[in-house]
N, C-alpha and C positions, 0 to 999 in steps of 0.2 A: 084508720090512722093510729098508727101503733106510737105509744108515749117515746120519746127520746129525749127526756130531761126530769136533772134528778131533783131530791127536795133541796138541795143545796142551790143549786142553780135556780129551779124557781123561787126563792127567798130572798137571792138578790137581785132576781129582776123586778120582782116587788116594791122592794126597797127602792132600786132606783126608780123606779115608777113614783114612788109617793114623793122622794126628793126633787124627781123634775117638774111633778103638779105643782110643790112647792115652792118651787122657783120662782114658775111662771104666777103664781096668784100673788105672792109678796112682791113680785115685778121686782126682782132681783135681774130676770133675766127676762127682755122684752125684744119685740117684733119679732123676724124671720128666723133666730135663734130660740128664742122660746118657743115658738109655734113647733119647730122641729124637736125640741127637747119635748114636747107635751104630745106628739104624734110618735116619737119612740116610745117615752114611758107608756103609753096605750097600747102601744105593740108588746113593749113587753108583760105587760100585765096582760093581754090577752092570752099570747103564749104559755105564759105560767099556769092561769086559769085552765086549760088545755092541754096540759102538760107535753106541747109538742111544738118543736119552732122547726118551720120549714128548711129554713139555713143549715141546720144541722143535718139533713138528709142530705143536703146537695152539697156539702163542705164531708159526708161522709160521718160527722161526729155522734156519739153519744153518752148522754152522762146521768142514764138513770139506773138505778140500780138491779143489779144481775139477781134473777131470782136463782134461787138453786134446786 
């Protein structure tokens, strides 16, 4: 699994990850939409952690940096 995301890109999937935890814990945003906001920011933080999201291989993208 070859990395296809850069540090920009995993730092705001991060980001949003910790704002859609904290959505869902201050119950700003609750039931079927929170549950979905709380199973993305998971995804994206997993992604990050991994430096690799599958979407971008099948959308063809990527946005890590070119080594020289």
């Amino acid at each position: 699994m070859k990395s296809n995301m850069g540090s920009a890109d995993k730092a705001i999937r991060i980001v949003l990850a910790i704002v859609f935890a904290g959505l869902y814990i201050t119950k700003l945003v609750e039931g079927t939409l929170g549950l979905v906001l709380l199973l993305l920011g998971g995804v994206f933080l997993l992604t990050s952690v991994i430096s690799f999201c599958p979407l971008y291989t099948i959308l063809g993208l990527n946005s890590s940096e070119k080594k020289k």
